[in-house]
N, C-alpha and C positions, 0 to 999 in steps of 0.2 A: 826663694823663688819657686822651688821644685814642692814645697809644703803647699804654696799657694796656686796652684797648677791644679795637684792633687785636690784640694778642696773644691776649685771651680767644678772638676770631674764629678766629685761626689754629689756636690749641688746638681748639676745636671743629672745626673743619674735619678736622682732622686726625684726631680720636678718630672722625668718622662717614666717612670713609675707611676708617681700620683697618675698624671695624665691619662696612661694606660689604663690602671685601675677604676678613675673617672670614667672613660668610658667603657670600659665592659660592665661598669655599675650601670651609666646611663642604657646603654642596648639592654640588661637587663630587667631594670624598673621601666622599659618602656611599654611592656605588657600592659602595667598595672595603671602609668597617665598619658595612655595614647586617646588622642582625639581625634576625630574627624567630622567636618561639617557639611560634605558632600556625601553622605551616607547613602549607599546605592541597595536595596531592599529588596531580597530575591523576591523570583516571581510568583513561588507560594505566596507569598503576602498578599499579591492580588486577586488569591482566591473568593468566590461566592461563597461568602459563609453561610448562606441561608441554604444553595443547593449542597452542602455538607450534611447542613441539618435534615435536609430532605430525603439523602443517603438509606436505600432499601435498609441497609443493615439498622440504623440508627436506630429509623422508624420502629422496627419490628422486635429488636434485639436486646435495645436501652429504653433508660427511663431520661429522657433528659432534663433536667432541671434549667430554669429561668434564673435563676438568682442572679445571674452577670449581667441582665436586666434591671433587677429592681436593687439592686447594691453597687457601689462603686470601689475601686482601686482599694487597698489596704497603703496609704505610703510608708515607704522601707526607707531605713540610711543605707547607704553605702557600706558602713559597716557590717551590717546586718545582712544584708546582700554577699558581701566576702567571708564573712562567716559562713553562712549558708554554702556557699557554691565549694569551702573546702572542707566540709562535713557530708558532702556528695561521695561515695566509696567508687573512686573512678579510679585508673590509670591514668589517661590522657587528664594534664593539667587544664584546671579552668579559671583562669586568673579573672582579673576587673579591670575596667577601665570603662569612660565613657561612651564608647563606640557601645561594650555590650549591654550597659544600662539602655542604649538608645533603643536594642531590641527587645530586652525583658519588657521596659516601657510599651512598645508595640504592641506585643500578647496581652499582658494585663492590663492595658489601658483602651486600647482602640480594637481588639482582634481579641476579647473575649468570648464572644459566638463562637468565631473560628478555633476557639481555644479548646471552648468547650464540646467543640463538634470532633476535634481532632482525638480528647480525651475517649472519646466513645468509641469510638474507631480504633484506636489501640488497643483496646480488648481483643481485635480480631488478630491485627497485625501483627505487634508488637513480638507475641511467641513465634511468628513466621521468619520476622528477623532474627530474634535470641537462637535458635537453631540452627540459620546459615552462621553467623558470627560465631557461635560455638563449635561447629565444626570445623573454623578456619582457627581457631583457636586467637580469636581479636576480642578488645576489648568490647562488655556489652552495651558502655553508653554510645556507643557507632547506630543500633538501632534508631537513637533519633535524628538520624540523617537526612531520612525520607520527610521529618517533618519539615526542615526548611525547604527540602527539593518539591514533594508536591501537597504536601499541608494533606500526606496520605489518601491521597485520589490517585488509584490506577491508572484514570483515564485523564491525567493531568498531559499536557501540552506546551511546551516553552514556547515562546516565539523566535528561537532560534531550530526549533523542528526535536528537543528532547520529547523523551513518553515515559510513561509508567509511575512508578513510584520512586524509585532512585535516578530516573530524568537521565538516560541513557541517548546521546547521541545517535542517527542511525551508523556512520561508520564504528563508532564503539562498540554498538549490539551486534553487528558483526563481526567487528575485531573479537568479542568475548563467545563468539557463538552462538548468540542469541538467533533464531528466527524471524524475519520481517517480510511479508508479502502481501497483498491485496485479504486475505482472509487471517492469516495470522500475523498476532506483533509480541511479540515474549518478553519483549520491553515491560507488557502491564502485566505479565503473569508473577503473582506475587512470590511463589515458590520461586521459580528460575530465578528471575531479575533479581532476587535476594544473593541467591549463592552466586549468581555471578559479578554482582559487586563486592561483595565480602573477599571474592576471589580478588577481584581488581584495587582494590585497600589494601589487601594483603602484599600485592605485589610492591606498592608503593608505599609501604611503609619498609619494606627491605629497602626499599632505594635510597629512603631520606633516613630512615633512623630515627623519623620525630614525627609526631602523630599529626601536628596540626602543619607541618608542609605536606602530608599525604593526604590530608582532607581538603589544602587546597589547591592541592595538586588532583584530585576526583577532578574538582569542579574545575579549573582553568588548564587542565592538560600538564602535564611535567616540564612541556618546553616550556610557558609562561614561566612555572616556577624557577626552570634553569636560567633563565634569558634575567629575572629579579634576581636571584643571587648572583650573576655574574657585575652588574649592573652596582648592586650595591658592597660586593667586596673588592670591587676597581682591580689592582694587581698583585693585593694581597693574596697567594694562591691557599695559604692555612688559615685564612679567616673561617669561622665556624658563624655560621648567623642562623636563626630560628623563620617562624613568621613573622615574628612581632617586630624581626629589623629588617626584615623586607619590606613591610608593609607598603609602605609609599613606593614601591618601582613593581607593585603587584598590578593587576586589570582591575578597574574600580567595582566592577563585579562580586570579582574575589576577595579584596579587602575586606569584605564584611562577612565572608560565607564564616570563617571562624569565630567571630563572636556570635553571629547567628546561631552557630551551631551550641557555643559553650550558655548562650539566650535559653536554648528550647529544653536541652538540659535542665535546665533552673526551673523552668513554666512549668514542664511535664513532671516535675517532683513537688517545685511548690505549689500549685496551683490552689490550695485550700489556703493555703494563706493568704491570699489576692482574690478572695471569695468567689472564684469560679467552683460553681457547684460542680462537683465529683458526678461524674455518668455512671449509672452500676448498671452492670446486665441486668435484664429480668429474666435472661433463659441464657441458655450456653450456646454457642454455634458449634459444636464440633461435627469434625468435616474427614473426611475420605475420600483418596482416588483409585479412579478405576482408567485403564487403559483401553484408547479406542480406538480400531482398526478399520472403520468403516466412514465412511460418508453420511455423517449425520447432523441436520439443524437442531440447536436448541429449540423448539419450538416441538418437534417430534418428541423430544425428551418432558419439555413440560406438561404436553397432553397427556402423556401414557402413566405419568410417573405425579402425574398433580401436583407439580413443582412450579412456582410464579417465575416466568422471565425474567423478572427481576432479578432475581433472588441468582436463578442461572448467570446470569451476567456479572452480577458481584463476585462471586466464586469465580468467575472463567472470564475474565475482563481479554485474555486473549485474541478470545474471537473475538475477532471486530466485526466480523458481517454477521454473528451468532450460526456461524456453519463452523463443522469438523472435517475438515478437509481428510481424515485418516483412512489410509491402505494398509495393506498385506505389508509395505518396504518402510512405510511411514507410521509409526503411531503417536497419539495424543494423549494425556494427561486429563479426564475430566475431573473436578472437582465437587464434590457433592456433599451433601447431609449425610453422614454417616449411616442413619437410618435408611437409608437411601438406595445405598448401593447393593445392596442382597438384590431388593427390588427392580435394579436397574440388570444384575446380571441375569436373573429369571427373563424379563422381559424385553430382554435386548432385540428380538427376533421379530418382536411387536414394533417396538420403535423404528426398527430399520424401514419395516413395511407400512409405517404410518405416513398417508400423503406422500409415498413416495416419488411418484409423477411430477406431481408440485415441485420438488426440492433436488430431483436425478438433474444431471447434467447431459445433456443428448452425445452419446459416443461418435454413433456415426451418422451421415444425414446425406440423401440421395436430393440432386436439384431435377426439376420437372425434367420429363423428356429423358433423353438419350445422352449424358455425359460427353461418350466422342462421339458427338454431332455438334456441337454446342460452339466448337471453332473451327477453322482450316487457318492452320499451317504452309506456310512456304520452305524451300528447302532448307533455310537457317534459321527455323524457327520462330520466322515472326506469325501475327496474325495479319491473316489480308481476309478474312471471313467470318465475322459475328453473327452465329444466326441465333440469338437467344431475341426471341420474339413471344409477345403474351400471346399464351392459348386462344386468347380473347379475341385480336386483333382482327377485323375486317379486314379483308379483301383489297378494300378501296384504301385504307387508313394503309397499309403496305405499299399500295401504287404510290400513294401520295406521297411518303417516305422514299418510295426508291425514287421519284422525281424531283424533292427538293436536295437529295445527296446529291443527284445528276448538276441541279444550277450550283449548289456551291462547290462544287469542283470543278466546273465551267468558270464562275467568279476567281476560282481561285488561282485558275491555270492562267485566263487572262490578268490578273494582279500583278504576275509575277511570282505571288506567295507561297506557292505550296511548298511544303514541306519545311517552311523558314522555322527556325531555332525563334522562341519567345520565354519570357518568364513573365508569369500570371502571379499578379498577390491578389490572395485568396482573402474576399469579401465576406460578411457576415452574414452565415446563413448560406453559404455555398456547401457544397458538398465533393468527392472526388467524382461521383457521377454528374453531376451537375456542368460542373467544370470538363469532362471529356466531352461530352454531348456538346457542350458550346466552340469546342476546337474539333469536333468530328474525329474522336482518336477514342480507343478503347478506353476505360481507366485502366488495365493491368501497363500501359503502353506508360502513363505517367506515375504509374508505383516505381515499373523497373527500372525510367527515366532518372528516377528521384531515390532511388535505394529506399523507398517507403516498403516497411513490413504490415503496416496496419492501412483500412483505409480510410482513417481518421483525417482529416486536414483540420488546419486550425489557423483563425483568424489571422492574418498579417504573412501567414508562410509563402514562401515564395519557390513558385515549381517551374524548372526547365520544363518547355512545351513544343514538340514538332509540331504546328500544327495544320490540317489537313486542310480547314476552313478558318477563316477571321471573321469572328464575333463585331457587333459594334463596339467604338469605343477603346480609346486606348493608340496607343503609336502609331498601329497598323490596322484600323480603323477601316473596314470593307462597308462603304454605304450599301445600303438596302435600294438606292437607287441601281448601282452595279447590278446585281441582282435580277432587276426589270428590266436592264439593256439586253439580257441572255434572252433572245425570241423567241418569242411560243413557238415559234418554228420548230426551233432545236429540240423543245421538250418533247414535242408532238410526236415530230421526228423517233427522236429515243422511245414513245411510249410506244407508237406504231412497229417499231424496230422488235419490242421486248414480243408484241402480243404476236407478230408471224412469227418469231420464235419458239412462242408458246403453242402457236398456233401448229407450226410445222410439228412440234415437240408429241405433240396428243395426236395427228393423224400416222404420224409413225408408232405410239403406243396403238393407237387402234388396230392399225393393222397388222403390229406382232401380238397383240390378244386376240385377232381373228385366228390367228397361225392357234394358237394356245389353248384356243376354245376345245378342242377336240380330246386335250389332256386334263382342262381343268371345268368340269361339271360340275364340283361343288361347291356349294357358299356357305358361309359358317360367319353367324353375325356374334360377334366380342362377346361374352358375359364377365360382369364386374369380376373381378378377380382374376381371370382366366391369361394366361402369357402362352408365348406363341410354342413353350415346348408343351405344352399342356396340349394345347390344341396341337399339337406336330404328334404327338403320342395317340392324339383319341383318333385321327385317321390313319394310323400306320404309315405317317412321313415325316422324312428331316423337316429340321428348322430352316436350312439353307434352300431347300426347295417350298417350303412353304414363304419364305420371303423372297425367293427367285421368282414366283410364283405374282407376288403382290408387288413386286418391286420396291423394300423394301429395305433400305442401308440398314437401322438399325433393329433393335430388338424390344424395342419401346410400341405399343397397341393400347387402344383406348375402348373403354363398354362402348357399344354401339355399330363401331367399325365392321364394315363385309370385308371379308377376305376370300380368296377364292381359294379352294382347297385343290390340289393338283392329285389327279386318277393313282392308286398306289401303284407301282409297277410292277409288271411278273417277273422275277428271276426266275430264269434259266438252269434247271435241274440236267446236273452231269452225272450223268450214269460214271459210276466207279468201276473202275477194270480191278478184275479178279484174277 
């Protein structure tokens, strides 16, 4: 009984041996017959292969041959294929399976333009990459990374908002330091965006210990790849699993980014085998940087220095407005023709001062008139007095203005409405001025209202509004009948009111300039240029009595203008005691 115990034991034993080793065979040949039939195909793939071809560098730089044109596919076995891909001198394994046939198929079947455009393009690239990766000390087939991210277009674009060549996220290009603003994006500078993905591989190959979960750990984030191996090692906590037994609990995304990758590999080595003609320089591009301190558009550098914009922009894919935003605190990196830069250091003095008007940005900018005149203030600060009125404006066009303010405030007081709390959604083709002027309220009144910083609105926004008058239309809908009920009486009234006011206002100035005539005998009519300390110097008078003088709040005079110059005064000589 105790013989046949033991046996049963050993049988068992034995069958969860096999078992085990079955499957860590199976996880391991899964590399070699994994399939997938929802194959999901980065979005390099959907590149313009024709604007590759059209590529400033291609054009100028290579010869490109047609042959992917008038020739077709060479067909490979599969064997011939995994031969090939393990006579590759790589580190990182590049195994088979039909998933990566589906992309070598891709290049050298349907994406030989793009193949061949890519070829040409490596000429430039390629060393830019070998350099960052050799400094981080990673392996060098990681350089065609960039081919599945952006089919080597700096100015590549995901539709989930990546750039550059290595297709950097914007929080990633800031988690690694990169720069991104309205004029620069470091994302496409090919130098940077190198070293600081080489840097970011780097890190995540410490993490995982395996090259192809840190390649798809680049591209779907480390938490995807943590969230797939917890997923697929269930409670096993010592399970060891690769990519190849993750695969199916990956982002369908990600599934293919490593055979993509272990694809391009294969294209950009065989490529003469699958009859894409080989692109040879016909000239070299070597290139050089110089460091720039100043405020400079590419455009100023291509005049001065006879360099094609183009040609600027392929090197310096950074600039995206083609401006150098660079100061004394900040400098830039320009990249240039070798030949080039003696030329650019010589003549830096020229380029600053080329079209410089054109291209300055205004420091400081004075508004017509008198600054503090322009409001009044109440004692907490609000406004209760807009006077920014066009130089322009008639007379009458002002009466008329201060008349129709008079009825809708009349309309408004009878409504009930004034000062009622509304929210306005902002129609197309409104503006924030547009919209105060229709509620009789400043616009600064509905920035502050609204913690708005800019005075942009946009289509559909919706702004808290006090407002002073009601527009047609809407909830609170003041007809324009309302309006007509207020009697010309009233208006008359108020116009009548303002003009004995005005009227009382000038025979009391008359008659303290009668008192004044006796002090003030000269008249001094404006010359362009001319301010009032100017003129306060050439009669030997203050500024305060020459505007006490003209009555005269601020300091603001116009060519033309009489001003009356007031008698200098005698002071009073004191005999000094000795």
């Amino acid at each position: 009984m105790r013989k046949k115990i033991l046996f049963i034991g050993a049988v068992l034993m034995a069958l969860a041996t096999t078992t085990l080793h079955a499957n860590k065979q199976n996880v391991l040949d899964l590399k070699h017959c994994l399939t997938d039939s929802a194959i999901i195909y980065p979005h390099s793939f959907e590149t313009d292969s024709q604007k590759l071809l059209e590529n400033w560098y291609v054009k100028n730089y290579t010869s490109v041959g047609d042959s992917y044109k008038n020739t077709n596919d060479v067909e490979v076995t599969d064997e011939v294929i995994i031969e090939r891909l393990q006579q590759m001198p790589t580190i990182i394994e590049m195994p088979f399976n039909d998933v990566v046939k589906s992309y070598i198929n891709r290049y050298t079947k349907y994406g030989r333009a793009q193949l061949s455009a890519m070829l040409g393009l490596s000429h430039y690239y390629m060393p830019i990459f070998e350099q960052a990766l050799e400094a981080q000390g990673l392996p060098l087939e990681l350089k065609y990374l960039p081919v599945i991210e952006s089919a080597l277009d700096p100015n590549a674009v995901s539709t989930s908002g990546a750039a550059g060549l290595w297709q950097f996220i914007l929080v990633a290009a800031k988690g690694v330091g990169l720069e991104v603003n309205s004029l620069i994006d470091e994302r496409r500078d090919p130098y940077l965006s190198s070293e600081k993905a080489a840097g970011l591989l780097k890190d995540l190959y410490q993490i995982y210990g395996d090259w192809h979960l840190a390649i798809a750990a680049y591209n779907c984030g480390p938490g995807n790849v943590n969230k797939a191996i917890r997923r697929a090692s269930g409670n096993d906590e010592n399970a060891v699993y690769d990519f190849w037994s993750i695969y199916q609990y990956l982002p369908k995304e990600t599934r293919g980014y490593v055979p993509a990758f272990i694809a391009a590999n294969y294209v950009m080595t065989y490529y003469k085998e699958h009859n894409i003609a080989p692109v040879l320089a016909t000239k070299p591009l070597v290139t050089d940087t110089v460091l720039i301190s100043n405020r400079i558009h590419l455009q100023q550098i291509s005049d001065v220095l006879d360099i094609p914009m183009n040609e600027l922009r392929i090197l310096n894919p950074q600039f995206r407005a083609d401006m150098i935003p660079g100061t004394a605190s900040r400098q830039y990196t320009l990249v240039l023709p070798s030949q080039q830069i003696q030329a650019y250091i010589i003549s830096e003095d020229q380029i600053i001062n080329r079209n410089k008007e054109k291209y300055k940005h205004r420091e400081v900018v004075q508004p017509g008139g008198d600054a503090s005149e322009l409001f009044v203030y109440d004692a907490e600060g609000n406004i209760v007095v807009s006077n920014i009125v066009g130089d322009n404006q008639s007379q009458e066009d002002k009466q008329s203005a201060e008349d129709m303010n008079y009825i809708n405030q009349k309309v408004a007081e009878k409504s009930g409405q004034a000062g009622k709390m509304i929210t306005h959604k902002v129609k197309a083709g409104e503006t924030l001025s547009s919209i105060a002027k229709m509620y009789g309220v400043d616009p600064l009144e509905i920035k502050e209202q609204n913690h708005l910083r800019r005075s942009a609105v946009r289509t559909g926004q919706q702004l808290r509004i006090t407002a002073k008058i009601l527009p047609e239309g809407g909830d609170y809908q003041v007809l324009q009948t309302e309006a007509k009920k207020v009697s010309t009486q009233q208006v008359t009234q108020a116009s009548a009111k303002k003009k004995e006011t005005t009227s009382t206002s000038a025979k009391q100035k008359s008659k303290s300039n009668t008192k004044k005539k006796s002090s003030a005998k000269t008249t001094h009519k404006v010359k362009s240029g001319e301010s009032l300390a100017k003129i306060a110097s050439k009669y030997g008078v203050t500024v305060n009595e020459l505007k006490k003088a003209n009555n005269l709040k601020g300091n603001t005079i116009h060519p033309g203008d009489k001003l009356k110059v007031p008698s200098k005064k005698k002071s009073k000589s004191r005999k000094r005691k000795r």
